[in-house]
N, C-alpha and C positions, 0 to 999 in steps of 0.2 A: 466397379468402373473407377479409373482414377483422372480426379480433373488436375489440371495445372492453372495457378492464377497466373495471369499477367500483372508484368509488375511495372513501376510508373516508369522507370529505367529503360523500358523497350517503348516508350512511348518517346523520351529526349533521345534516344539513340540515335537517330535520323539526325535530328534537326545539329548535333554533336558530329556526326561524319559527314556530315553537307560544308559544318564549319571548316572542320579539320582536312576534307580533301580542297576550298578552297584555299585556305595556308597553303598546306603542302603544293598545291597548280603554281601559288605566286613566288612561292621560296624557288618553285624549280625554273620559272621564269629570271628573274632574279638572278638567278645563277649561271644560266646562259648567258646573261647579257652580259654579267661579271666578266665571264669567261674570252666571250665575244670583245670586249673591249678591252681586256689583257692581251689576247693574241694579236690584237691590230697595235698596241703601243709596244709588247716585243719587237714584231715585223718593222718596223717602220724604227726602229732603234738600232736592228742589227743592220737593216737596212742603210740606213744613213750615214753608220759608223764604217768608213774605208778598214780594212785587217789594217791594210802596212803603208798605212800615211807618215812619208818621212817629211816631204816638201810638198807647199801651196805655191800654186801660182794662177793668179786669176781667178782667184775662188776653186779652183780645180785641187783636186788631192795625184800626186807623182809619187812612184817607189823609190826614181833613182833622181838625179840630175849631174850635168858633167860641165864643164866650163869647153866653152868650143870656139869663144872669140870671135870678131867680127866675122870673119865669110867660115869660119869652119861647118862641117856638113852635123843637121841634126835630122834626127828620124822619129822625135817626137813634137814637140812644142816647144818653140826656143824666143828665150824674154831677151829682145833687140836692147832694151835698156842698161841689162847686166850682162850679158853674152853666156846665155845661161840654156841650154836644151834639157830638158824635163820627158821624161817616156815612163813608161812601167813595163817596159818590155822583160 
């Protein structure tokens, strides 16, 4: 009949992948959040950033703007101060 001893190694074993699967739960947490928190400061960068800001006005970003002078007709937003109509059409 043959015996096998048990060796002191299967006795810390447990108490060694209790440790190491808490690590590994937190590293994977961790990394979500990382992650989580990279995609919301992309979003909100490409977000914020107009593509094709030429002109501001009023804190507002315009593609184009065209000088249209006192009564001339605008079809976007037009600054009375400079005679200035602003669209992105």
């Amino acid at each position: 009949m043959c015996t096998v001893a048990a060796s002191n190694n299967a006795v810390t074993a447990p108490a060694s992948a209790s440790r190491l699967a808490n690590a590994s739960l937190g590293m994977s947490i961790a990394g979500i959040i990382v992650t989580v928190v990279i995609v919301i400061v992309v979003v909100t960068v490409i977000a914020g950033t107009p593509s094709s800001c030429r002109y501001t006005y009023n804190g507002n970003c315009y593609r184009d703007r065209s000088y249209v002078g006192d009564y001339g007709y605008c079809s976007g937003v037009k600054d009375y101060f400079n005679d200035y109509c602003y669209y992105n059409d």
